[in-house]
C-alpha positions in Angstrom: 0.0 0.0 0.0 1.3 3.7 -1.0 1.6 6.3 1.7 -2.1 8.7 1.5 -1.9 12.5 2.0 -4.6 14.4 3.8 -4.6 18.0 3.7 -6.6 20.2 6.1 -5.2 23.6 6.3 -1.6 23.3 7.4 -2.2 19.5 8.7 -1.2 16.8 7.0 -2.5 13.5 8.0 -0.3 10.4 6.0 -0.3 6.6 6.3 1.8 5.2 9.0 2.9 8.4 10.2 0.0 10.6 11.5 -3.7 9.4 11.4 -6.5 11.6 11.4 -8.5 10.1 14.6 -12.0 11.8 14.1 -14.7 11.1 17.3 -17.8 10.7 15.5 -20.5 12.8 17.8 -23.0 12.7 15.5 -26.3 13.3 17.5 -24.8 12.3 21.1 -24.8 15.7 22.3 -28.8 14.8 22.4 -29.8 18.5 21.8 -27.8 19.7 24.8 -24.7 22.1 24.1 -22.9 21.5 27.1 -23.0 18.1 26.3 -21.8 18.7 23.1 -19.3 20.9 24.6 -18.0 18.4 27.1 -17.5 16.0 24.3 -15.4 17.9 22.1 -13.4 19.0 24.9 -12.6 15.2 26.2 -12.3 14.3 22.4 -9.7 16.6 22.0 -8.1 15.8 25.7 -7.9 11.7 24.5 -5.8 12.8 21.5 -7.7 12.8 18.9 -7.8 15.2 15.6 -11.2 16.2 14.7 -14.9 16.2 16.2 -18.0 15.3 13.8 -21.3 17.0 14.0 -24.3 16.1 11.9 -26.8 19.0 10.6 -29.8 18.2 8.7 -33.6 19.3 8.9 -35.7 16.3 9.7 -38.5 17.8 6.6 -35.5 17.6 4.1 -34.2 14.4 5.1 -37.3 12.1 5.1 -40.5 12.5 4.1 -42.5 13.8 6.6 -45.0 10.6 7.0 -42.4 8.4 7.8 -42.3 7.1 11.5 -38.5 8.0 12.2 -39.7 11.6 11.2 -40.9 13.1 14.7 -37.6 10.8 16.4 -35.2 13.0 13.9 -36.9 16.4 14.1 -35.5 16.2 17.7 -32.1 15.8 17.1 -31.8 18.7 14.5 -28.5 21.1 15.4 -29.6 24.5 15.7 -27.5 27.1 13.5 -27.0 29.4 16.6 -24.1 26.3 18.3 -22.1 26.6 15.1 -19.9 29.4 15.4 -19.8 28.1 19.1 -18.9 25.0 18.3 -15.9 26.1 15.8 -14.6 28.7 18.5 -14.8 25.6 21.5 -12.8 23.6 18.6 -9.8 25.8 18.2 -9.4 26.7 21.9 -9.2 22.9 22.0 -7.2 22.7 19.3 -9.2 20.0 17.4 -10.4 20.0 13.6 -14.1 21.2 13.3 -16.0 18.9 10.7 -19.6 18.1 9.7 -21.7 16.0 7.6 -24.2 18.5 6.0 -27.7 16.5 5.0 -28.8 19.9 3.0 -27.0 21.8 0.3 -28.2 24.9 2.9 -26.4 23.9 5.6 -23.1 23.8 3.7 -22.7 28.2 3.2 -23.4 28.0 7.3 -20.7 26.1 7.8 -18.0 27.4 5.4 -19.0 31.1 7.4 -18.6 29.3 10.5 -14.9 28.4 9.4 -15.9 24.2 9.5 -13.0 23.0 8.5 -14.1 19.6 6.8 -17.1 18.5 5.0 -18.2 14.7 5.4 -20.3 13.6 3.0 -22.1 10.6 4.7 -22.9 7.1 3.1 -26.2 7.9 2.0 -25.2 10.8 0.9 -22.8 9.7 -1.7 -25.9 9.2 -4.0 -26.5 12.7 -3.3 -24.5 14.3 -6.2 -26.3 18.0 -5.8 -25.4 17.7 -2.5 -22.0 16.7 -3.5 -21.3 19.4 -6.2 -21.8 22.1 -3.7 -19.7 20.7 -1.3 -16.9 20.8 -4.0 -18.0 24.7 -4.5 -17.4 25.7 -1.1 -13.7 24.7 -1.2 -13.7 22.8 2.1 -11.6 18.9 2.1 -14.2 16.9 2.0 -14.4 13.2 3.3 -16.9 10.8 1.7 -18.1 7.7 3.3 -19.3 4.8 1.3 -21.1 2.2 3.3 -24.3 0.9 1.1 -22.6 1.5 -2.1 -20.7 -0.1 -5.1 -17.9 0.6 -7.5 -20.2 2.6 -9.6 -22.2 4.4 -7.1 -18.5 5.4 -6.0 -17.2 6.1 -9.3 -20.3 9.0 -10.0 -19.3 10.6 -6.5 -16.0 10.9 -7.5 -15.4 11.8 -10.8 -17.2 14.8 -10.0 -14.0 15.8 -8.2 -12.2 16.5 -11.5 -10.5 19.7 -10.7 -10.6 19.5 -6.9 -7.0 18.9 -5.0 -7.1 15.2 -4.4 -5.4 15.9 -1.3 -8.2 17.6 0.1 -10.1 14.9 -0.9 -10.8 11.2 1.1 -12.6 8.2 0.7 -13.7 5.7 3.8 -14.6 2.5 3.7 -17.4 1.6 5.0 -20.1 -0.7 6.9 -23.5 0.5 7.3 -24.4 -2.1 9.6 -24.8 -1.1 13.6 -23.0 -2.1 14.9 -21.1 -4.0 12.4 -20.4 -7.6 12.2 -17.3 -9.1 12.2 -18.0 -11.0 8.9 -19.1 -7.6 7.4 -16.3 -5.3 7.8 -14.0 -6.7 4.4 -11.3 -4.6 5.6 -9.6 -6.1 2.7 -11.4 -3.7 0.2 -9.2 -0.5 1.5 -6.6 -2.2 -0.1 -9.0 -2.7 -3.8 -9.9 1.2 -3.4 -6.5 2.4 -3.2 -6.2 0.1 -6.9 -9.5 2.3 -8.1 -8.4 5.2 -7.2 -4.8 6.1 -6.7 -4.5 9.3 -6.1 -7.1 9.7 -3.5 -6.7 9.0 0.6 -8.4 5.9 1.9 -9.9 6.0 5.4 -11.5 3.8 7.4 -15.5 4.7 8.9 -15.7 2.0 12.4 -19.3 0.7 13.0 -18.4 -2.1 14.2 -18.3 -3.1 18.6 -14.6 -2.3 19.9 -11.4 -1.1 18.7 -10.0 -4.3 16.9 -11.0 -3.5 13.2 -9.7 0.5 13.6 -6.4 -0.7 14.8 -5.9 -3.5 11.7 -6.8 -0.4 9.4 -4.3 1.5 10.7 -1.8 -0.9 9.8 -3.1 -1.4 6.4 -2.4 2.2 5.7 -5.4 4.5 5.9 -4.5 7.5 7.6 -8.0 8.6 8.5 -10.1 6.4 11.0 -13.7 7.7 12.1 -15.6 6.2 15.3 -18.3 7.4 17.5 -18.1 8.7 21.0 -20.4 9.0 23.8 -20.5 10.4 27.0 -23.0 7.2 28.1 -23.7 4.2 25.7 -26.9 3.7 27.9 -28.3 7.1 26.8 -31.0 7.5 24.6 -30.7 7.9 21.0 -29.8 6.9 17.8 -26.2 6.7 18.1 -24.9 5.9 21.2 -25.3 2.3 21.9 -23.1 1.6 19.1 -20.9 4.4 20.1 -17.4 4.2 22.4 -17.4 5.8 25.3 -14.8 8.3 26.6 -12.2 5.5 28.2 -12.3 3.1 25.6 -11.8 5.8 22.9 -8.3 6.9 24.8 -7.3 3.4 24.4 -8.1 3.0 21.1 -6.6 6.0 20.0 -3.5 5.3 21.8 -3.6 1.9 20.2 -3.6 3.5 16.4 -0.6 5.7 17.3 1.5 3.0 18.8 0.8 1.1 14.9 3.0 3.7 13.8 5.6 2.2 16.4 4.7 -1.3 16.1 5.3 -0.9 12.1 8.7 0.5 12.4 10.8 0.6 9.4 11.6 -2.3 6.5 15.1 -3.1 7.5 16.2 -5.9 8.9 18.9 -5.6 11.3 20.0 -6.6 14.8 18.7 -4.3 17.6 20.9 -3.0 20.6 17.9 -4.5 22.7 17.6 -7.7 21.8 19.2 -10.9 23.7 21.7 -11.4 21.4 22.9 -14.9 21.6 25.5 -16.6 18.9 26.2 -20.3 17.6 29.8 -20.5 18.0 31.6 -23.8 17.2 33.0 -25.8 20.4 35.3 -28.5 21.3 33.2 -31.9 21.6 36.5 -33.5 23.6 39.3 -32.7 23.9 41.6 -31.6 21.0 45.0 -32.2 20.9 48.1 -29.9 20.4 49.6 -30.4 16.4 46.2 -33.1 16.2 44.3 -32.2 12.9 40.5 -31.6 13.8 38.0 -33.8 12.4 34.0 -32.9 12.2 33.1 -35.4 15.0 35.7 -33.2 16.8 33.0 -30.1 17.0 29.8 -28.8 18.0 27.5 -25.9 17.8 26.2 -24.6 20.3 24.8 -21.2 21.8 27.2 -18.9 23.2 26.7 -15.1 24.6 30.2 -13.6 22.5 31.8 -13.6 19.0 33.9 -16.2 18.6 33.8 -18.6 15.6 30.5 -19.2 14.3 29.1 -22.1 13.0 29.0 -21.2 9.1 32.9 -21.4 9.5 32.8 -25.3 10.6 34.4 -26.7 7.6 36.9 -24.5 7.6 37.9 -25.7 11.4 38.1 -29.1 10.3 42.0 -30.0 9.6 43.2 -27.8 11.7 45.7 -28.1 14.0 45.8 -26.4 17.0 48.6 -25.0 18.6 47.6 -25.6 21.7 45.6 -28.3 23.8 42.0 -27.2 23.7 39.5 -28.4 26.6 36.4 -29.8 25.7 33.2 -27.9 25.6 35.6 -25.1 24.9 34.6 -22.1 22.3 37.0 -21.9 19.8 38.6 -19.2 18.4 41.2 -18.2 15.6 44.1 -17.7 17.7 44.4 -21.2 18.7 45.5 -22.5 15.7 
């Protein structure tokens, strides 16, 4: 896998080196801005990069008959926390980003100095939706859980003049939370193949930290989860959501990847037990005696003598010296 390049502003977020760690709030903050407040604060406290909010109107989401309709209308962001929320984010020092459900909502955020768009799974099919994002300017991340190749393909080659380094792509389950058996971590590797020149990042549905960690070492360099305060709350999102605790380990678990990977030489370290096969006397060998094989043995030794690749040239040897047995030998003897 090739190294991906991120670009937010004067950030740059590359495989094995730094990865983008966004806490997925979505609609945890349950309408309640000190909530919302408290998690991008501890978000940002854990170590990780960016925050996500979601802002949509329930009456341009989903028909207004449908039974989620009343459930969603609840959770809608109100306009007046965003230049709030951007102002809480760089205090914190944290990457302000959003998944905008209405081409609306996308002006409000560019004024409110967002510094990412996410365009969420469903949204991918939403190319209006899409083609304003691209206007604003913003990087923009695009999920693609539900989708195929094509349904891919239309998002993106909309992106024709935009900086592909300001643009991402995640792989993605929309299952909640996500099966083992559904996550096919192994297609971050087939949309790097697709498309080259664009970062591949990984979207985490699924019920702990074991998938975001493998995709770390696969080379994304983006990895998005959600965060709660309280998985027992009530709400859409957060019984599949991480809480606080868990998210510092599992963000302390991606960066160590970078550590764990290390570098593609192989050499010997100053830390390890270094232990050598040196070549020994099986009896005793006799002074002006030439050595036969049956005259040696390898074994393990803690210093450099002889080693054992240099056996046949010990045999016929003579020593100039009598040499115990179980005695390492060495060049100076003969």
């Amino acid at each position: 896998m090739k190294k991906f390049v991120f670009k937010v502003k004067e950030k740059k977020f590359i495989s094995y080196k730094k990865i983008m760690v966004i806490a997925e709030i979505g609609s945890n903050h349950d309408n309640d801005f000190e909530k919302c407040r408290t998690l991008i604060e501890k978000a940002s406290k854990i170590g990780c990069d960016a925050i996500k909010i979601q802002m949509f109107k329930a009456d341009e989401l989903i028909s207004t008959k449908h039974p989620a309709y009343n459930f969603l209308k609840k959770y809608e962001l109100k306009k007046s926390w965003l230049e709030k929320i951007s102002k809480i984010c760089k205090k914190n020092n944290i990457l302000f980003m959003c998944s905008p459900f209405y081409k609306d909502a996308i002006p409000l955020l560019k004024k409110s100095k967002c510094d990412i768009l996410k365009i969420a799974s469903p949204e991918i099919k939403n190319l209006p939706l899409i083609k304003k994002a691209i206007n604003s300017g913003l990087p923009i991340i695009i999920s693609t859980g539900d989708s195929d190749l094509e349904i891919i393909h239309d998002a993106i080659k909309i992106f024709k003049r935009f900086d592909k380094k300001k643009l991402a792509i995640l792989h993605c389950t929309s299952q909640y939370p996500a099966s083992l058996n559904n996550l096919n971590l192994n297609n971050i590797e087939n949309l790097n193949k697709k498309f080259p020149k664009i970062s591949i990042g990984f979207s985490d549905h699924s019920s702990d930290d074991q998938a975001a960690c493998i995709a770390s070492s696969l080379g994304v360099n983006i990895i998005e989860k959600h965060i709660t305060l309280n998985k027992n709350s009530k709400g859409p999102d957060h019984s599949i959501s991480m809480n606080i605790k868990d998210f510092k380990i599992m963000v302390d678990k991606i960066r160590n990847v970078k550590i764990i990977l290390g570098n593609k030489n192989k050499r010997r370290l100053n830390d390890e037990n270094t232990v050598y096969i040196n070549i020994f006397s099986k009896k005793i060998l006799k002074k002006n005696k030439k050595i036969k094989l049956v005259d040696l043995i390898c074994k393990r030794d803690f210093k450099n003598k002889i080693p054992s690749k240099y056996i046949d040239k010990i045999v016929d040897k003579i020593p100039k010296i009598d040499i115990e047995k179980d005695t390492p030998l060495e060049w100076r003897q003969f």
